[in-house]
DOKOL-640924 format. One record per residue (C-alpha): x, y, z; chain; residue in three letters. Coordinates in pm, 1 decimal, padded with zeros to 6 digits. Example, Ala and Ser with C-alpha at 12.3 -4.5 7.8 and 13.67 -1.06 7.14 Angstrom:
<rs>
<r px="01230.0" py="-00450.0" pz="00780.0" unit="A" code="ALA"/>
<r px="01367.0" py="-00106.0" pz="00714.0" unit="A" code="SER"/>
</rs>
This chain:
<rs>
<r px="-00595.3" py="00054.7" pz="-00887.4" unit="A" code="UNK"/>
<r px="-00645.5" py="-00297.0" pz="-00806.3" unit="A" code="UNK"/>
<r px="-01041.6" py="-00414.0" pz="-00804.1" unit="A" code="UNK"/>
<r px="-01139.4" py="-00559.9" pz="-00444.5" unit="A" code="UNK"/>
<r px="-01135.2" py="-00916.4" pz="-00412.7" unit="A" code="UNK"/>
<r px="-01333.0" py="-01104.3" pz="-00129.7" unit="A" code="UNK"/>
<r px="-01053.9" py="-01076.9" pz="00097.3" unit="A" code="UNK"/>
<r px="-01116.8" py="-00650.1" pz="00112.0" unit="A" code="UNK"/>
<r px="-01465.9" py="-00747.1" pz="00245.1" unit="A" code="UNK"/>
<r px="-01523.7" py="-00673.3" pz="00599.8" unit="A" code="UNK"/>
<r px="-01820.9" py="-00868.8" pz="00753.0" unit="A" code="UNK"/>
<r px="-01913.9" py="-00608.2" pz="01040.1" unit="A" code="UNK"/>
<r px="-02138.6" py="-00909.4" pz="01186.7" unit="A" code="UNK"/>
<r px="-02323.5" py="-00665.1" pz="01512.8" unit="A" code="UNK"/>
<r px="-02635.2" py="-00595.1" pz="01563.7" unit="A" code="UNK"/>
<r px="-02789.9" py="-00247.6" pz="01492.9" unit="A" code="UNK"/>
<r px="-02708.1" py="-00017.3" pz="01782.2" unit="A" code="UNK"/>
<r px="-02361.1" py="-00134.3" pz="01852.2" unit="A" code="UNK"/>
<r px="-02165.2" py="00111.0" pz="01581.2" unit="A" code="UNK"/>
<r px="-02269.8" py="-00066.6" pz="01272.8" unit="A" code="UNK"/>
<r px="-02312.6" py="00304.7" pz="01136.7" unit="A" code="UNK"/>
<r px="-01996.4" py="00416.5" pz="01268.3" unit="A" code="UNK"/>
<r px="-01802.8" py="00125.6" pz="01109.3" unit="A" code="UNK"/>
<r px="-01939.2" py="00142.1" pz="00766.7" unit="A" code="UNK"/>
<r px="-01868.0" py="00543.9" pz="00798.4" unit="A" code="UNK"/>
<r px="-01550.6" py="00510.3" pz="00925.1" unit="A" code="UNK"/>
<r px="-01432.8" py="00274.5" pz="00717.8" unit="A" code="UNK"/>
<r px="-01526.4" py="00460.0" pz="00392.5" unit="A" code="UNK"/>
<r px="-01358.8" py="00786.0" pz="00510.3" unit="A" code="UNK"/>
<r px="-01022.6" py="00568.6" pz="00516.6" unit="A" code="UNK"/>
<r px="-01114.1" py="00509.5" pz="00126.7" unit="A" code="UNK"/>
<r px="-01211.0" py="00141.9" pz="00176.3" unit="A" code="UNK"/>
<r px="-01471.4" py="00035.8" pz="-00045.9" unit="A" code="UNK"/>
<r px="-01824.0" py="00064.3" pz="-00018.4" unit="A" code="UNK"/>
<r px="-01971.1" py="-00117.5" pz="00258.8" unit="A" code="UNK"/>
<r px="-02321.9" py="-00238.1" pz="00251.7" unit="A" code="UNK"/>
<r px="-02555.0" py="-00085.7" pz="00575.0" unit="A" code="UNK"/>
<r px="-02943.2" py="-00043.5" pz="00588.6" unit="A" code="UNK"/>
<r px="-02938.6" py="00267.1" pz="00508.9" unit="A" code="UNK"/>
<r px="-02835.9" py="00152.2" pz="00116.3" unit="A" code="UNK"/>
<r px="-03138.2" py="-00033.4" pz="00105.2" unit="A" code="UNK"/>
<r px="-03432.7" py="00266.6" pz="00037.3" unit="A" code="UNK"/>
<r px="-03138.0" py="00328.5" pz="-00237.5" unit="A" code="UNK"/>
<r px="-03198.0" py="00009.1" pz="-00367.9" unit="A" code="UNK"/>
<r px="-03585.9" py="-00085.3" pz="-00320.7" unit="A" code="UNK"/>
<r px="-03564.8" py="-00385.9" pz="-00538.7" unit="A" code="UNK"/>
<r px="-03374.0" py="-00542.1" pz="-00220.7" unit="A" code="UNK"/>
<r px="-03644.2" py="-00541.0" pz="00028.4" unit="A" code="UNK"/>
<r px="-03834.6" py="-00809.7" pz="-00098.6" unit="A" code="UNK"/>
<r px="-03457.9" py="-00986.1" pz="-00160.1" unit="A" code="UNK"/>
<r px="-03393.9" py="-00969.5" pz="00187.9" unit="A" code="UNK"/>
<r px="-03733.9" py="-01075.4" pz="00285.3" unit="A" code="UNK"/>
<r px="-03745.7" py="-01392.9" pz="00095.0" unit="A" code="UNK"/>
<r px="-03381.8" py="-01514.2" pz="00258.0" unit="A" code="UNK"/>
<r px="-03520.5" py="-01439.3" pz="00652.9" unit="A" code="UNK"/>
<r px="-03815.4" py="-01691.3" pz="00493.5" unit="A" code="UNK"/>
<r px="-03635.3" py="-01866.0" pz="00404.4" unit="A" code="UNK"/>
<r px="-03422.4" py="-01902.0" pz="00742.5" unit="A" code="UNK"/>
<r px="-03789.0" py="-01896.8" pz="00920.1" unit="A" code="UNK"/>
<r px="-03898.9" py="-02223.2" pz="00741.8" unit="A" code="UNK"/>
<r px="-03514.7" py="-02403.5" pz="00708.1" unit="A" code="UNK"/>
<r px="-03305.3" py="-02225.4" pz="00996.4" unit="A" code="UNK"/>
<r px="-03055.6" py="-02514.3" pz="00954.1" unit="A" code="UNK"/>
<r px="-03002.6" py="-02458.5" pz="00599.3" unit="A" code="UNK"/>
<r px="-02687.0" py="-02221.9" pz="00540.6" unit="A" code="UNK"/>
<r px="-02748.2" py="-01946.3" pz="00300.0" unit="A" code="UNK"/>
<r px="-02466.4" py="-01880.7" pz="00004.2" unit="A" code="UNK"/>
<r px="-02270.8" py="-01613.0" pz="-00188.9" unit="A" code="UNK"/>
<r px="-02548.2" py="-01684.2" pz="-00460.4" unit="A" code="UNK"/>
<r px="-02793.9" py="-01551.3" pz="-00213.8" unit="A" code="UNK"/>
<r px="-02604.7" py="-01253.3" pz="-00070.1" unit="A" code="UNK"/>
<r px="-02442.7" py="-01130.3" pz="-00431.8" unit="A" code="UNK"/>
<r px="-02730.6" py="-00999.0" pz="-00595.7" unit="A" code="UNK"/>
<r px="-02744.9" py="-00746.5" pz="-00280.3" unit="A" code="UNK"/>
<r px="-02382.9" py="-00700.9" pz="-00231.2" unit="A" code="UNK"/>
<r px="-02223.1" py="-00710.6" pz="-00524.1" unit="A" code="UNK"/>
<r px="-02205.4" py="-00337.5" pz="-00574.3" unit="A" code="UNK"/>
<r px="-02009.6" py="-00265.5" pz="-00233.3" unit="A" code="UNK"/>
<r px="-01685.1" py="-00479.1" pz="-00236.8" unit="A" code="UNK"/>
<r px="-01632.7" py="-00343.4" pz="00118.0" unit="A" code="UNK"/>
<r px="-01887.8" py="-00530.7" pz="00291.6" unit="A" code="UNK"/>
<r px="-02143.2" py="-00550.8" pz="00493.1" unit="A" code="UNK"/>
<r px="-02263.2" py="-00369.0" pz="00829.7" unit="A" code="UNK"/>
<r px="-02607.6" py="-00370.5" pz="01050.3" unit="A" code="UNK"/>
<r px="-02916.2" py="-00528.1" pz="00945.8" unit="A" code="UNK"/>
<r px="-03046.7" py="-00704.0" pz="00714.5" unit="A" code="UNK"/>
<r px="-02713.3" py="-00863.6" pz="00647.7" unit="A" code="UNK"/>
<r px="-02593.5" py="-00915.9" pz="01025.3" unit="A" code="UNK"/>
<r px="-02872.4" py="-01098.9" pz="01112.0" unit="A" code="UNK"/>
<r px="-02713.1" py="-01375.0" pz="00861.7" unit="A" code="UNK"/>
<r px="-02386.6" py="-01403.6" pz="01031.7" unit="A" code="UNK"/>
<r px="-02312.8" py="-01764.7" pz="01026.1" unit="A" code="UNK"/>
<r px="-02415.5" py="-01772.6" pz="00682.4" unit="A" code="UNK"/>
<r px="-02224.4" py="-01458.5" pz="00544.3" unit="A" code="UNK"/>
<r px="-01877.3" py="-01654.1" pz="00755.1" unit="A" code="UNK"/>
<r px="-01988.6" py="-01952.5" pz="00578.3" unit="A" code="UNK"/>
<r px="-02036.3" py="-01813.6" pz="00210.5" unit="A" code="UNK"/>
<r px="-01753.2" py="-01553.6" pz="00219.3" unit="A" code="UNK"/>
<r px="-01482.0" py="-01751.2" pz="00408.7" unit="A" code="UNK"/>
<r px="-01167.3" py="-01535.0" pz="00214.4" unit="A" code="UNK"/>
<r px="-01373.2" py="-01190.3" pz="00406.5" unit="A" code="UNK"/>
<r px="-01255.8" py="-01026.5" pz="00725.6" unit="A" code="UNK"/>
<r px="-01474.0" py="-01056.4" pz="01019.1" unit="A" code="UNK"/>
<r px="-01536.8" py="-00748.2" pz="01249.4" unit="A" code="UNK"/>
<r px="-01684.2" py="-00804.1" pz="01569.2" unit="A" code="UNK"/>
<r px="-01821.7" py="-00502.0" pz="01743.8" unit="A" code="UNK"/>
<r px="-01898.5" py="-00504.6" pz="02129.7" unit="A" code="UNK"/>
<r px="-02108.9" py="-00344.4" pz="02351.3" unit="A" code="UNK"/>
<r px="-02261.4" py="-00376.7" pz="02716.2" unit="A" code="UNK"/>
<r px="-02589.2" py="-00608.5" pz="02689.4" unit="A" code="UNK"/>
<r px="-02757.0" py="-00393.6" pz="02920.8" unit="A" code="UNK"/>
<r px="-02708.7" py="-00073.8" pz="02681.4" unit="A" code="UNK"/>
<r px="-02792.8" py="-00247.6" pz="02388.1" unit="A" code="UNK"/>
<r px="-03116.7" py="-00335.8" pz="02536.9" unit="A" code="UNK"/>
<r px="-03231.1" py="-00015.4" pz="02628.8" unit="A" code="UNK"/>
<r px="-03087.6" py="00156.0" pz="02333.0" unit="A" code="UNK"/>
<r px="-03330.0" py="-00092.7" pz="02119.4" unit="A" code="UNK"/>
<r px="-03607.2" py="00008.7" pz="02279.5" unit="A" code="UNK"/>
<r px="-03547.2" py="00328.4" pz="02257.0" unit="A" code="UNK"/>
<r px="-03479.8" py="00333.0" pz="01893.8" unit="A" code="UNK"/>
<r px="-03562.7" py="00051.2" pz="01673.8" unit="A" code="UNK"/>
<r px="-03813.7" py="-00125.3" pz="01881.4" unit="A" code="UNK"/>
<r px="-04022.4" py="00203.2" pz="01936.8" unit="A" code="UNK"/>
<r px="-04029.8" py="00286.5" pz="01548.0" unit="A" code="UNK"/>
<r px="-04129.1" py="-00109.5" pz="01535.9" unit="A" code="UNK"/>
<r px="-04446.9" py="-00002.3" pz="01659.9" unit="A" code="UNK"/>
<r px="-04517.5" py="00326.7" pz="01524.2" unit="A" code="UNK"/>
<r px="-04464.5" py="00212.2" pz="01186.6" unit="A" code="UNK"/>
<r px="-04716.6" py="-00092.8" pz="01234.7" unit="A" code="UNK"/>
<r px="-04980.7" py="00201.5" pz="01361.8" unit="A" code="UNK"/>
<r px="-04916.2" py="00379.0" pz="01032.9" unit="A" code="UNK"/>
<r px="-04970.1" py="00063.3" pz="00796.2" unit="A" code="UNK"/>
<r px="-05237.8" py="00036.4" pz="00996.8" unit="A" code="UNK"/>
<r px="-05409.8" py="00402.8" pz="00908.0" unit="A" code="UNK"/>
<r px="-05268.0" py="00394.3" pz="00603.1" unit="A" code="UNK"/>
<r px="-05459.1" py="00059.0" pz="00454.1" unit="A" code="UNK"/>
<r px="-05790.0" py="00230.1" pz="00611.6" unit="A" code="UNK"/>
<r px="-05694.5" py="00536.3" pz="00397.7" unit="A" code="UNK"/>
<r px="-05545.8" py="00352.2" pz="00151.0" unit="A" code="UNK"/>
<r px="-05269.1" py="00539.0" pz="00101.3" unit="A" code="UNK"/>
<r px="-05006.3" py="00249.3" pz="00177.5" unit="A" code="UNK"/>
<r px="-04838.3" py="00182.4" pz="-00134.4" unit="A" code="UNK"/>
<r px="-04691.9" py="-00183.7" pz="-00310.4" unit="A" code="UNK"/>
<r px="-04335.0" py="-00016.3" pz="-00194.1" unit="A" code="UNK"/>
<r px="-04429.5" py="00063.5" pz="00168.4" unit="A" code="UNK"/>
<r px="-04568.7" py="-00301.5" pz="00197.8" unit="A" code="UNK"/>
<r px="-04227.7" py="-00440.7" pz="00116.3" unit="A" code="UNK"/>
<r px="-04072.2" py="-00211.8" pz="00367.5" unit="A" code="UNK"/>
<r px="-04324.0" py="-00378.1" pz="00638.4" unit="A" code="UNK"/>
<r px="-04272.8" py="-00744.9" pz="00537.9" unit="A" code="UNK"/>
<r px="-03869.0" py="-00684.7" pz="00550.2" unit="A" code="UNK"/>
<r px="-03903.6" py="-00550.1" pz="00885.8" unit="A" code="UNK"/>
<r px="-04197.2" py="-00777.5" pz="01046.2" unit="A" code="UNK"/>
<r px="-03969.7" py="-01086.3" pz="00898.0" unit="A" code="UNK"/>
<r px="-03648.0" py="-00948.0" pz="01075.6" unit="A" code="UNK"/>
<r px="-03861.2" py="-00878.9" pz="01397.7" unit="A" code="UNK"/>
<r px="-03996.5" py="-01255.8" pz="01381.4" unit="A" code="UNK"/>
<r px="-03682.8" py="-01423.9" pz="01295.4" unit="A" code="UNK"/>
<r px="-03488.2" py="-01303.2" pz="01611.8" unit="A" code="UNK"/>
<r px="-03675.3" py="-01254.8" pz="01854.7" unit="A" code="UNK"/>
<r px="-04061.7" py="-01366.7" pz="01735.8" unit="A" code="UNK"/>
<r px="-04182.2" py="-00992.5" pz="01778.8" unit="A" code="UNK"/>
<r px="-04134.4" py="-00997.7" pz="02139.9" unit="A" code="UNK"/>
<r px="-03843.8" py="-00841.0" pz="02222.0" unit="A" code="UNK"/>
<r px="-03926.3" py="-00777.9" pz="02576.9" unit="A" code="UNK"/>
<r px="-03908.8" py="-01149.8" pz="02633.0" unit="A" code="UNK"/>
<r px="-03707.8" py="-01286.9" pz="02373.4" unit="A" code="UNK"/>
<r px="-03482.3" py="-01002.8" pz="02250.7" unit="A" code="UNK"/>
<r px="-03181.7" py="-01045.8" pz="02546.7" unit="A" code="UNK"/>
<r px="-03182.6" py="-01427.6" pz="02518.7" unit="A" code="UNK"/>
<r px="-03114.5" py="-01339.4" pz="02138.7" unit="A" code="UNK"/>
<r px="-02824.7" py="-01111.9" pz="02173.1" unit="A" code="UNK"/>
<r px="-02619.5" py="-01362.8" pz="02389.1" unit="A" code="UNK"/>
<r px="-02705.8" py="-01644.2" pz="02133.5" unit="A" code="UNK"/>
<r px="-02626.6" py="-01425.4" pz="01860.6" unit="A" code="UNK"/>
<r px="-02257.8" py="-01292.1" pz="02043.4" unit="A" code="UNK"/>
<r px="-02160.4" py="-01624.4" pz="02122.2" unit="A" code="UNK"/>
<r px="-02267.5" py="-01835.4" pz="01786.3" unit="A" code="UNK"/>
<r px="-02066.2" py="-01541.3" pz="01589.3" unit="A" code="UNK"/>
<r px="-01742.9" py="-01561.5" pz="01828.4" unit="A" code="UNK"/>
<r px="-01729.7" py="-01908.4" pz="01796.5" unit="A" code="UNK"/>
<r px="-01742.7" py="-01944.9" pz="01430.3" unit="A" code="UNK"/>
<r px="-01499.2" py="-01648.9" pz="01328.2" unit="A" code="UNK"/>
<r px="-01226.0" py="-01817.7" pz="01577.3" unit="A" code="UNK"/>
<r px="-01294.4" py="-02115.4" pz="01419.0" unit="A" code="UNK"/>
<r px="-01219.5" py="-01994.8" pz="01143.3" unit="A" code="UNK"/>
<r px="-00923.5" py="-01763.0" pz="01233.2" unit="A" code="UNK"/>
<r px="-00707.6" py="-01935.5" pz="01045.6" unit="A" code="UNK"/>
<r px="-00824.6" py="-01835.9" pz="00733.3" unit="A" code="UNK"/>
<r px="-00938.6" py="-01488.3" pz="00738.0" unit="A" code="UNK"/>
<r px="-00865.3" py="-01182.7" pz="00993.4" unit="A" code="UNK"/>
<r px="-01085.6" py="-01149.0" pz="01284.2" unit="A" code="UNK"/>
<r px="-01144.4" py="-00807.2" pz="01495.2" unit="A" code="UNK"/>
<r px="-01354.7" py="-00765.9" pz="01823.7" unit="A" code="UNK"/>
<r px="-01398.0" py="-00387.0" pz="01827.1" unit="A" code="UNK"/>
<r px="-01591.3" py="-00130.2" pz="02057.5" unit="A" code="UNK"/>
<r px="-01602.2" py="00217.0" pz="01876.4" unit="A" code="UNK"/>
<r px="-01511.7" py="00339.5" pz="02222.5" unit="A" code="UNK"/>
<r px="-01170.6" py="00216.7" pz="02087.6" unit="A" code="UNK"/>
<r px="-01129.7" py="00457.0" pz="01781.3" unit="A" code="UNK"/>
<r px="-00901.5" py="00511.1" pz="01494.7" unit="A" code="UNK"/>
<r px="-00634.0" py="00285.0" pz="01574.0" unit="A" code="UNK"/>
<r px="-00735.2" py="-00080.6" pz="01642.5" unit="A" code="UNK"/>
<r px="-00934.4" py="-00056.3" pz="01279.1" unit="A" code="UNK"/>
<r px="-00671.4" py="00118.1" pz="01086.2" unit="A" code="UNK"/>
<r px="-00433.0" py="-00153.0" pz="01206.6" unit="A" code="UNK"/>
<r px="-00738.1" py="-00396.0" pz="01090.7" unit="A" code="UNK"/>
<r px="-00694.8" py="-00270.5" pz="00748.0" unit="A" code="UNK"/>
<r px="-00342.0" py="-00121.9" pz="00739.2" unit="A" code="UNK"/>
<r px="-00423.4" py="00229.6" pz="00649.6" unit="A" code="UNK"/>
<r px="-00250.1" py="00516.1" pz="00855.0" unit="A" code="UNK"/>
<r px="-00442.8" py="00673.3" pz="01214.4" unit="A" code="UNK"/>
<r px="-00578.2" py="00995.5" pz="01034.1" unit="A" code="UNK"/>
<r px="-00410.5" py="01254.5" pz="01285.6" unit="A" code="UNK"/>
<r px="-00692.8" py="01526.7" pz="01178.5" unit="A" code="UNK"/>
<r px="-00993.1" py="01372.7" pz="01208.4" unit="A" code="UNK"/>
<r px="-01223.9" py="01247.8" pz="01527.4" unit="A" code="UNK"/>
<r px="-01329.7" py="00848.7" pz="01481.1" unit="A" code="UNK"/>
<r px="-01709.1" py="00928.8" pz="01363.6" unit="A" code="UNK"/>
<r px="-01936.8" py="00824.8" pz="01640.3" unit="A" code="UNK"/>
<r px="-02258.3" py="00777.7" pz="01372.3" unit="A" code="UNK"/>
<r px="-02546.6" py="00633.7" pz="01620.5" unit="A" code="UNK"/>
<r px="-02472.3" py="00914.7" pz="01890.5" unit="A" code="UNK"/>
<r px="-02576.7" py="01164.3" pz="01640.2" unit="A" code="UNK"/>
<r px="-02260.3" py="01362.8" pz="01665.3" unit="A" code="UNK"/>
<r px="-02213.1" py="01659.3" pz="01464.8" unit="A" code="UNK"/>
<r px="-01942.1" py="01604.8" pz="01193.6" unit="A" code="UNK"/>
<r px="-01792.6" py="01883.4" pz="00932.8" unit="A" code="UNK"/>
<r px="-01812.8" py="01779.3" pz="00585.2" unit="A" code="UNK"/>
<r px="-01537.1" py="01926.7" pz="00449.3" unit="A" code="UNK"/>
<r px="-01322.8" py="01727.9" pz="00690.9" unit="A" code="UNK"/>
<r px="-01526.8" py="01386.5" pz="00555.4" unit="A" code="UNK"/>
<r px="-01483.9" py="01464.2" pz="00234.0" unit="A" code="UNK"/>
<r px="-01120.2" py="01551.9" pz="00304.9" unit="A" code="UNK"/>
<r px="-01061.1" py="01251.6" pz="00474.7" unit="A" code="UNK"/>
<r px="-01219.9" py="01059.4" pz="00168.2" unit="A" code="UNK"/>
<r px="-00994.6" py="01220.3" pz="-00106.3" unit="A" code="UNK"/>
<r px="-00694.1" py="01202.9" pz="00064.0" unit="A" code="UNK"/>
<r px="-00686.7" py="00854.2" pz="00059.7" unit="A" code="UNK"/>
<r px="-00821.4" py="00807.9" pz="-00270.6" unit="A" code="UNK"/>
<r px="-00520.9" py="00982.4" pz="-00364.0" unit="A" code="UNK"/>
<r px="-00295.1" py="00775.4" pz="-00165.9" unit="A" code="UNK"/>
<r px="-00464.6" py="00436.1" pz="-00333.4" unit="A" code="UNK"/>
<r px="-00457.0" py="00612.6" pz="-00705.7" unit="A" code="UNK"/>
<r px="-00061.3" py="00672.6" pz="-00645.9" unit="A" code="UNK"/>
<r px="00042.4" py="00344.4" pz="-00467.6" unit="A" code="UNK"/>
<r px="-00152.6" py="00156.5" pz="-00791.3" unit="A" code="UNK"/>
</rs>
């Protein structure tokens, strides 16, 4: 089989709670490669302080466009991509330093992203500050959990300066249009997708040209559905089979 190149990457460049999850599983049961998502990063603990140095970095120099060099040492082991946060919140950079990758757009309503948020990410915001809080009293808050905090507190100050009640909407339409604009600038050399996961199976599979699975349910990840894993891991093989006899 062929090894990706940087045109297999897909930049899924939305923010968390717009299918970011979904994507990265979806994509992966059509057996495309490895896609980078938050939830890789307690996997790979050496990153947190990674990411935190670049959203420094974009703090102190915010017109200062980040490279490949800064994003490989993170993504080099998922030649898929790279979905939700920490990477998203780098979108003009990641367009700028992969400009061969495909760029996936995903939609939703501003109104439910906004309440989703606080409901999920803005919420655990706070009740994880309240336990480094107990926990450096008790001292049970350890060199890793630090890193944790300073990767979150930077990504919580770098979009919307840890206010999202008053800065967090204003961020989302700056962030939705700055993105739009540069991938159809940029149309012309790389493949560019606006996608709700409302639309399923088919406008992605024709993204990637892989075949509508006809026995499997588009994952729905963030919605918490209930999936079988013998059809995911069904899913998964059959289309490692299907690369493995088309190499």
């Amino acid at each position: 089989m062929a090894q990706p190149s940087e045109s297999d990457m897909i930049l899924i460049l939305g923010l968390p709670r717009t299918g970011t999850q979904t994507l990265k599983a979806a994509l992966e049961m059509l057996g495309h490669p490895p896609v980078y998502h938050m939830s890789e990063v307690p996997q790979n603990p050496s990153h947190y302080p990674m990411w935190s140095s670049l959203i420094d970095r974009k703090i102190k120099h915010p017109e200062v466009l980040l490279t490949a060099e800064d994003f490989d040492p993170m993504l080099k082991n998922y030649p898929g991509g790279s979905s939700d946060v920490p990477s998203a919140i780098f979108g003009l950079d990641l367009i700028h330093a992969y400009p061969k990758a495909k760029v996936l757009i995903t939609e939703r309503d501003e109104a439910a992203w906004v309440d989703s948020m606080r409901r999920t990410l803005i919420i655990g915001h706070m009740e994880a500050l309240a336990r480094r809080e107990e926990g450096l009293k008790s001292g049970e808050f350890t060199e890793l959990d630090e890193e944790k905090h300073k990767l979150r507190a930077g990504y919580h100050a770098w979009c919307w300066k840890d206010d999202f009640e008053t800065h967090g909407p204003a961020y989302w339409r700056r962030y939705q249009r700055e993105i739009r604009e540069a991938a159809k600038a940029s149309r012309a050399e790389r493949d560019v997708l606006i996608f709700n996961p409302k639309d399923g199976w088919r406008p992605l599979c024709d993204f990637i040209g892989k075949p509508v699975p006809s026995d499997v349910d588009f994952p729905h990840e963030g919605n918490k559905a209930v999936w079988s894993q013998e059809a995911r891991e069904a899913l998964i093989a059959k289309n490692r089979d299907n690369e493995n006899s088309s190499s």
